[in-house]
N, C-alpha and C positions, 0 to 999 in steps of 0.2 A: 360628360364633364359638367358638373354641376352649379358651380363656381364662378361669376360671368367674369368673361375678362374683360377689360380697361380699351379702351376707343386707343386708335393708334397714334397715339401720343409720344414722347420721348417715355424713357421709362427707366429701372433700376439696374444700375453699370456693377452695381457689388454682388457679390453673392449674400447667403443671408447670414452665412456665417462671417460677415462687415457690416451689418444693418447699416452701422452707424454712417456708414459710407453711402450709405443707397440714393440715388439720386431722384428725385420724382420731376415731374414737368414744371419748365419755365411759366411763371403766371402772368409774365408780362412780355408780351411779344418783340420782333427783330421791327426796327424800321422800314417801312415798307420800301419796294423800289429793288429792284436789281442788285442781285450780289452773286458774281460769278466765282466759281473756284478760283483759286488762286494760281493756279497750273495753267487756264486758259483765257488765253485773249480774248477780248471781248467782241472784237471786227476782226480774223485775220485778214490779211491780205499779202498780197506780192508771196515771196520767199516763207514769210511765216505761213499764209495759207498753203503753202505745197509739201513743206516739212511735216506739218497735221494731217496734210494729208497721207504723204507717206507712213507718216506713223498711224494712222487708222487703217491702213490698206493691211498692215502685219496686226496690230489688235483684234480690229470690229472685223476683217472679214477672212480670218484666218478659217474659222470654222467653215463657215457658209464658200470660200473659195475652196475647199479639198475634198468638197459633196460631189466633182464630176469622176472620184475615184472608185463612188461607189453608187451612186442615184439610179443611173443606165442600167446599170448590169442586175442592179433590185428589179429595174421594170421589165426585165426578159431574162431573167436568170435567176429568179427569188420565188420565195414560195408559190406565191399570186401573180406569177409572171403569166405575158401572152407572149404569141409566136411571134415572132420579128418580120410580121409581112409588114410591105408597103404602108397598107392602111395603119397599121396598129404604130407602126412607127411615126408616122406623123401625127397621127392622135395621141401619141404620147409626149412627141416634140411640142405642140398646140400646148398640152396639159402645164410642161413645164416654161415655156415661156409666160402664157397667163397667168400662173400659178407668181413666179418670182415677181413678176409686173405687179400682181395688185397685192401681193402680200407685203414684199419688200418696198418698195417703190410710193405706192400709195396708203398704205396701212400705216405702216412706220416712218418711211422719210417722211412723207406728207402730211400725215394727222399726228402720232402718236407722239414725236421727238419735238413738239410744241407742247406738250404738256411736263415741260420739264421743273422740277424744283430745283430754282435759283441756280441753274447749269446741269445738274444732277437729273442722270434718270436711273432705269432698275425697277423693279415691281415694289420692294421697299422703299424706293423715294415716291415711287407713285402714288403706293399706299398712304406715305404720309401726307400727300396732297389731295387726297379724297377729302370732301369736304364733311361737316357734321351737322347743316342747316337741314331740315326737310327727309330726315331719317329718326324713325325711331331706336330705340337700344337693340329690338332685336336685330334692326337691317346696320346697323353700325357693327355690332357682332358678325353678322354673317361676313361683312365686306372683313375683317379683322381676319376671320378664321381664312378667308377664301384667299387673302394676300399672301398670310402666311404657307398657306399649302403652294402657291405657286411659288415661292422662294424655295420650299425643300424641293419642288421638283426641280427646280434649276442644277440642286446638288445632283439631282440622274442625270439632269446634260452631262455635266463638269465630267462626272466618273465615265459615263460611255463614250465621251467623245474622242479625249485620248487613246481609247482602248482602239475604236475602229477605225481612224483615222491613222494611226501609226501600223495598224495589222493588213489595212486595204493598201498602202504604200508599197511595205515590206512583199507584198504575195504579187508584187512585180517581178520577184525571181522566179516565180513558179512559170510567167509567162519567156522569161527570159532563158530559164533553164532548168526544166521540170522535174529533172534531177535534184535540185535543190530546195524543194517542195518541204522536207521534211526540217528546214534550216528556220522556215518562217516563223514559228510562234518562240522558239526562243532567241532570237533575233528581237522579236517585237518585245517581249519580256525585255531582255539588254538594254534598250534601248528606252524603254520606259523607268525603268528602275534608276538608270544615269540621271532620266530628267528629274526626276523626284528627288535625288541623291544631290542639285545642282541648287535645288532650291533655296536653302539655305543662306545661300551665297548670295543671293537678290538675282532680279532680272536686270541690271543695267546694262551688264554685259550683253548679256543674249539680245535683249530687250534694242538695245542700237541699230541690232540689225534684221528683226521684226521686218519692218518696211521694205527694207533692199532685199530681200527673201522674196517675201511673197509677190513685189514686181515681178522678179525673176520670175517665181513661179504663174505667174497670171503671165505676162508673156510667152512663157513655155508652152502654155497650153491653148493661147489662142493662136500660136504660130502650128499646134498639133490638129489643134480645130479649124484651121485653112486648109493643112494637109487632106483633111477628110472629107473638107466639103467638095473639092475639088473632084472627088470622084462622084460625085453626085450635088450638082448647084441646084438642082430642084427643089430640094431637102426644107428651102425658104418658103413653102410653102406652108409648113409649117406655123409661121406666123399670124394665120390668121387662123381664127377661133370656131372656122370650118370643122377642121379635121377633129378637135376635140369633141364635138358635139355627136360628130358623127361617129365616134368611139363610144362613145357613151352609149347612144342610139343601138350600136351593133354591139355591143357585150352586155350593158342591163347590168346585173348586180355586180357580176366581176369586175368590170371596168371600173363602179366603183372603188374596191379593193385593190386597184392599182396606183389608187390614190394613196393608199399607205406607204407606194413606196415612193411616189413623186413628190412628198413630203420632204424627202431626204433633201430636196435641192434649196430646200429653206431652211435646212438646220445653219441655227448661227445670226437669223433672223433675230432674235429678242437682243440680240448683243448690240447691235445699231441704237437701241433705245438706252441700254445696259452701261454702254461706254459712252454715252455722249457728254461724261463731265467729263473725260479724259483730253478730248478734243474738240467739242462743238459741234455744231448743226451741216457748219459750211463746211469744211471739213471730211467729215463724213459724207456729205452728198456726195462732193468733187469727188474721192475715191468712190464711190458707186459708180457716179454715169462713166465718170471717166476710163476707168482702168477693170474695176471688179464685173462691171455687171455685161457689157462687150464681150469681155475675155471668157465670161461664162459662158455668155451664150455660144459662142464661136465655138467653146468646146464642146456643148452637147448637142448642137444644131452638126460639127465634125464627128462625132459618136455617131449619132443617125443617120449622117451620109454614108458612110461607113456600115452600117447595119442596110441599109437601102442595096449598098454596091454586095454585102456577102454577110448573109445572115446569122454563119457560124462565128462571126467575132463578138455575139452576145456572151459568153464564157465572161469576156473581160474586155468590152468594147474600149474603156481609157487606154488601156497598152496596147491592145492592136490595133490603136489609131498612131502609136507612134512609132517611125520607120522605125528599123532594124538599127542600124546605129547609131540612133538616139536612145533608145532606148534604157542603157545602163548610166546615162546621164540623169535619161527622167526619173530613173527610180530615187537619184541621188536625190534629185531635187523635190520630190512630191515624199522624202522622207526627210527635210530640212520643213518642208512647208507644213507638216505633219504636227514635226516639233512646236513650231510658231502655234501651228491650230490650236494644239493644246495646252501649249505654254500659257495663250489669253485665257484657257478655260479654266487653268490652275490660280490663274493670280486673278480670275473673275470669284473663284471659290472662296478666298482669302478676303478680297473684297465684301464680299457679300456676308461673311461672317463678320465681320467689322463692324458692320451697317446694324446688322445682324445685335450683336452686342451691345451697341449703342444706343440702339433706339429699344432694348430689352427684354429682345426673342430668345435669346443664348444666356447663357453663366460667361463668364468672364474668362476668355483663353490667351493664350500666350502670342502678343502680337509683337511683334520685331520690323522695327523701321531697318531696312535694310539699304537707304540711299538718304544722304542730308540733303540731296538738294533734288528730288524727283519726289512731287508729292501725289501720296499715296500706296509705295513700294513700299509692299508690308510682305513678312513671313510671318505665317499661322502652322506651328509644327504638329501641331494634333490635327487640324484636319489634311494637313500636305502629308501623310501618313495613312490617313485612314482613305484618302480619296487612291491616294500610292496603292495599296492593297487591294481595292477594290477594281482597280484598274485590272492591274497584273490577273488579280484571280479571273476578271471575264476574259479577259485574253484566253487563260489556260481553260476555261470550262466553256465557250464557245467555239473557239480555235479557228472560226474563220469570219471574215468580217461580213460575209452573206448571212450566217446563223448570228451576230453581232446587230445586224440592221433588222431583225426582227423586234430587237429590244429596242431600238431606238426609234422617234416616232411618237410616241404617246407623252413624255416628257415634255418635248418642244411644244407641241399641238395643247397638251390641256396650260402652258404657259402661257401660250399665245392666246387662247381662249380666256382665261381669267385678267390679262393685260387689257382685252377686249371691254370687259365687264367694267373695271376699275376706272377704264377711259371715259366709260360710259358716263360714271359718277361725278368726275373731273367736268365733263360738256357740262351737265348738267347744275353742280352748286359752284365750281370754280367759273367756269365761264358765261355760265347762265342762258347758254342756250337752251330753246325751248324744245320740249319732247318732239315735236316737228319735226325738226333740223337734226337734233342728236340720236334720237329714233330708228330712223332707216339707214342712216350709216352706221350704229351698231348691228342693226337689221345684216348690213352686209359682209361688214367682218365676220360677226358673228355665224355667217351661213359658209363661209370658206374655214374659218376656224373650226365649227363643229363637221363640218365634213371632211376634214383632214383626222380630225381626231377620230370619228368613229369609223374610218376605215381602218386607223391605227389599233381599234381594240380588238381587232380580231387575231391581233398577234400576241395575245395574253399570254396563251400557253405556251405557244412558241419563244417569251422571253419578253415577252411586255410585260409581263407580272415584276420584272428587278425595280426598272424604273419607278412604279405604284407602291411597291414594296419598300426601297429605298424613300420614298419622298412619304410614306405614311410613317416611317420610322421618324422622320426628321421631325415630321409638323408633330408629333406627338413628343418629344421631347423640346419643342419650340415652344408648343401650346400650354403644358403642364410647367416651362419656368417662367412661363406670362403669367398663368393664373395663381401660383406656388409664390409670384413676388407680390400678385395682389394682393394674396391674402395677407401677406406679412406685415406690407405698406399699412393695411386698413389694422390690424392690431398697435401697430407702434402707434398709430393717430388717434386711436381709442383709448392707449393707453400712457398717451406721452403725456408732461407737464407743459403748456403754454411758456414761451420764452419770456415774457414780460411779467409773468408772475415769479420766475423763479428770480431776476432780476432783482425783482422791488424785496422777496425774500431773502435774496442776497446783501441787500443794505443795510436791511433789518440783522441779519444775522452774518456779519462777516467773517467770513474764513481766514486761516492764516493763508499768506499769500508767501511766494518763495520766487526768488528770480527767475529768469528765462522766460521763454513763450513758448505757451501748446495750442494747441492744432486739432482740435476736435473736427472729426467727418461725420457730419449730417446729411440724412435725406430729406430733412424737413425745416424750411429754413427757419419760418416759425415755430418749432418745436426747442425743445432741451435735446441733447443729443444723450441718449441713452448711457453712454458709455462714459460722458464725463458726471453722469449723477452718479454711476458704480466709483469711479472713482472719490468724489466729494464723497461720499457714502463710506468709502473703505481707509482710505489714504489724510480725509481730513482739512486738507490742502490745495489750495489753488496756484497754479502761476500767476506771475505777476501779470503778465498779458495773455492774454485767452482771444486764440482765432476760432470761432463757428464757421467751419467751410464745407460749402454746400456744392457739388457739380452738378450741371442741370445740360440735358439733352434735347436742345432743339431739333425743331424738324428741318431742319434745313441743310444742306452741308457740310456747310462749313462758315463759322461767326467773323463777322468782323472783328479784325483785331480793336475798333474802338469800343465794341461792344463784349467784350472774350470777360470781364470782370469790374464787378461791383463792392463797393465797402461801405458797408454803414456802423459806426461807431455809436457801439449802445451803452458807451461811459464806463465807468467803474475798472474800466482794463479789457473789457469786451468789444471784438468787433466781429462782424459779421460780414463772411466776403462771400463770392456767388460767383463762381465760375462758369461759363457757357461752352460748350463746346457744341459741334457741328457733327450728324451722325457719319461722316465721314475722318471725324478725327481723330485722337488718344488724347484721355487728359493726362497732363504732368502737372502735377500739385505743386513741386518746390520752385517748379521754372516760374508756375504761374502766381507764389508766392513771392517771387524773387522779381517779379517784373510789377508788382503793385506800382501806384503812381506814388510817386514821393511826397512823402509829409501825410501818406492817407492814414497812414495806423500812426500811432506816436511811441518813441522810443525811434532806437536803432534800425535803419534798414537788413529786412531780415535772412537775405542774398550775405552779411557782413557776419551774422548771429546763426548762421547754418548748426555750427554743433551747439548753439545754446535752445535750438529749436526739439520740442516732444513732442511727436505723432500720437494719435492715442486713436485704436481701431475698437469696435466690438468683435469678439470671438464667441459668436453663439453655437448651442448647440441645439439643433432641431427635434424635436422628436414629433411624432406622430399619432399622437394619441389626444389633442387636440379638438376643438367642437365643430371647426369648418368643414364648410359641404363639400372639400372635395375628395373625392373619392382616395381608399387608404390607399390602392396599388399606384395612386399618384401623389401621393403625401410620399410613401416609398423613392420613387423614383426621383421626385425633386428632392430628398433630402439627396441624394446619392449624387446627383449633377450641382449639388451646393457642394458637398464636401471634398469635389475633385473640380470643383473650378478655381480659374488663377487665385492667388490670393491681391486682397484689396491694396497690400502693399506694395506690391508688384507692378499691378496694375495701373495706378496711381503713378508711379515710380517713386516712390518713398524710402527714404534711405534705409535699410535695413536696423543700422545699428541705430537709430533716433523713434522705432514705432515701439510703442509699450500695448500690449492686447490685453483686454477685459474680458472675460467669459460670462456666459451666463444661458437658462435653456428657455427655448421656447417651444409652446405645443403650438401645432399645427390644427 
């Protein structure tokens, strides 16, 4: 890539076939001081803090609570599995308690969910809080690329997690009735296809009972994990960081490699940081110590005891740790709890692409508020589609969630890894700690992060290549419409007319003017907007009042509404408004034209003149034969994701019947 891309700034929300629409960064920054979403309290307490919490218990730990389905049975029953003695069992109980303690617990509750943007976290809000004092261009680049590859790999969580979370559920019948062995993967299909087929509809429904779900199921399984310890209370010995070391000690590189599957007990981990605009700090914690992180342990400290008392229930240590007549209960419920897991991971996918869009990694896709009063419940049907199919197919082309957990693993870990990195940048220009301080405690992450990951890459072949695969696809179609809008931005700048000149030329040389108001979309607020010089150019004619409307993508969430728009009256019939939006939002142009303050433009309020109102977009055409550096097979590729993203009017929400389009080509 030859072409540098743009520091992680707010960036361009049109495709290029909208120039005129394109937004570039705000030049004058939000007020300093706190600004929480608008969805989250800012103290909860009483009944508010327990409802957040409930509802974090079904979001942030849907994932990370359905890993005792399948974690165990990776570490004595997966590729790199050991024998299920004594020793290897408590050294591996050791592994996974240590393991959730300082990754979960201290990594993220403790350090990393403090570095949030103004309530918001996600590796793209963290991104955006990387600071830009004390880096050169090329270390601002690297952080830029390294943010972006950690957001596509998140798209391999999204996809793998429903797939092995709903298929390790369902292969409960096989324990319950082996005869029915051959029922499981299209079952697991069924049942995926419906969630995907559901989406549409929004999550509010489902979404309510998120929370009372996965209670359930977190008490299911720590009352399953009493069960087991019960036949072995020694099992607590475990806890201390004895036995792990001693594991280590006695296998040498294998034991290593057993760390790839003791990973699995932190998938769901980055979601703690991911969701925390959803519900806050306290929140989140209360459901960890309280309910999530107990009930884990109970259950795989009951797995182990269990493996302790009879070492053939490694096959599928979760189900035959549960009696006989629970059994076709737990199946029900750890395939509701399934659903939940990856319901957060589908509407974490939709999210992320938003963000994604906004801040001007993505072309512009079809986002659907699917709830007036729950913000942030959005449908994205191209990728709830494209994540749907990839689901289904790993279902059918691994078929069991053992050969599933080989692909999974490498995803979470280099996320976590680069989350590591990012924070590091955060200590260092946002909080101003010194290399001292912020040093060894990346030092330390960074030594459980990379050792979790490179145990995970020896599952390349065996199915770690989708994830790497999958997220090299994404960053490369991320990376190439960053640098495909830079280039675009830097030729309109190069070759726009200054606004104050075309103004003062305007005096000099008045147009006829004709009644109504239009609506020009600019990416440049000091600029002419290209598409209303094609029209002065072809048509001759002005409207009586002329809006230059500019949207501009803060790095921050979500804008105050005191600060959501600006007007400045440049006389003659011209004003110039400035919309803000927050990279967790959507802009509406006619709402946000329709809510100006009164008396700021002159004439009629334009909420009253709706059909006297003219949209005017650019409709470019790209081609590629152009002088920029970058390379043709990616001049290719971005025309193709310009000409099949949303359009500007759409996007916008712009009335259909009131946009008039201007064409015109531009080389690449």
């Amino acid at each position: 890539m030859s072409s540098p891309l743009p520091q992680p700034s707010p960036a361009a929300l049109a495709a290029p076939g909208d120039l005129a629409a394109a937004p570039q960064a705000s030049a004058s920054p939000l007020p300093a001081g706190p600004l929480r979403p608008r969805h989250v309290p800012a103290a909860p307490t009483g009944k508010a803090l327990l409802g957040l919490a409930l509802g974090a218990l079904g979001v942030v730990y849907g994932d990370i609570g359905t890993s005792p389905l399948y974690a165990m049975k990776e570490c004595f029953d997966g590729p790199h599995a050991v024998a299920p003695t004594p020793q290897n069992v408590l050294g591996v109980l050791s592994l996974v308690f240590w393991a959730m303690t300082f990754v979960v617990t201290v990594k993220y509750l403790s350090f990393v969910m403090q570095a949030d943007n103004r309530g918001e976290g996600g590796i793209l809000a963290l991104l955006a809080l990387v600071g830009r004092r004390k880096l050169s261009r090329r270390g601002r680049r690297f952080l830029l690329l390294l943010g972006i590859f950690g957001a596509a790999l998140l798209y391999g969580d999204g996809v793998i997690t429903p797939a092995i979370s709903v298929l390790s559920a369902v292969e409960g019948l096989q324990v319950a009735a082996p005869a029915l062995h051959h029922l499981v993967v299209p079952v697991t299909v069924g049942i995926l296809f419906l969630l995907f087929l559901i989406q549409k509809r929004g999550t509010a429904m489902v979404g309510a009972v998120f929370g009372p779900v996965m209670l359930l199921w977190f008490g299911a399984i720590a009352a399953a994990g009493l069960h087991g310890i019960a036949h072995d209370p020694g099992v607590f010995r475990a806890l201390s960081p004895v036995p792990a070391a001693e594991f280590f000690l006695r296998h040498r590189g294998h034991g290593y490699l057993v760390l790839g599957a003791v990973v699995l007990v932190l998938t769901g981990g980055e979601a703690l940081y991911a969701d925390m605009g959803h519900f806050g700090r306290r929140p989140i914690r209360l459901a960890w110590f309280g309910v999530a992180m107990p009930a884990l342990l109970l259950n795989y400290f009951g797995q182990g005891a269990m493996l302790l008392h009879d070492p053939s229930v490694a096959r599928n240590p979760f189900y035959m740790l549960v009696p006989g007549w629970a059994l076709y209960p737990m199946i029900g419920i750890a395939t509701a709890a399934t659903i939940v897991a990856s319901q957060a991971l589908i509407s974490g996918a939709f999210s992320l692409t938003n963000q994604a869009v906004q801040l001007g990694y993505s072309p512009r896709v079809t986002i659907r508020h699917t709830s007036r009063t729950e913000y942030g419940q959005i449908y994205v049907p191209e990728v709830n589609w494209a994540v749907g199919v990839a689901c289904i197919a790993l279902v059918l082309g691994f078929k069991t969630s053992g050969a599933l957990a080989a692909a999974y693993g490498i995803a979470v870990t280099g996320t976590m890894t680069i989350t590591t990195l990012l924070f590091h940048r955060v200590m260092r220009d946002r909080w101003r700690w010194p290399l001292g301080m912020a040093g060894p405690l990346t030092a330390a992450f960074l030594s459980a992060d990379l050792a979790f990951f490179g145990a995970n890459l020896v599952k390349f072949e065996d199915g770690g290549w989708f994830p790497i695969a999958l997220a090299a696809g994404v960053f490369t179609l991320m990376s190439t419409w960053r640098a495909g809008r830079d280039v675009l931005a830097r030729q309109l700048r190069e070759a726009g007319l200054p606004l104050d000149l075309f103004l003062q030329d305007l005096e000099k040389h008045p147009p006829y003017r004709i009644p109504g108001t239009a609506v020009f979309m600019t990416s440049n607020p000091e600029g002419v907007p290209p598409v209303m010089l094609h029209h002065l150019k072809h048509n001759k004619v002005l409207h009586e009042r002329v809006l230059l409307v500019s949207i501009l993508t803060e790095e921050v969430p979500a804008v105050a509404p005191a600060e959501r728009v600006s007007v400045r009256d440049l006389g003659n019939g011209f004003h110039q408004v400035v919309g803000r939006y927050g990279f967790m939002e959507t802009p509406d142009v006619p709402a946000l034209l329709a809510a100006l303050p009164p008396r700021s433009i002159a004439g009629p309020r334009l909420d009253r003149v709706a059909m006297d109102t003219t949209y005017y977009l650019g409709r470019e055409t790209l081609l590629s034969t152009g002088p920029s550096r970058m390379a043709a097979w990616r001049k290719r590729l971005f025309i193709v994701m310009a000409r099949n993203a949303q359009t500007a009017s759409s996007f916008f929400g712009l009335p259909p019947n009131r946009v008039v389009e201007l064409g015109a080509q531009i080389q690449l």
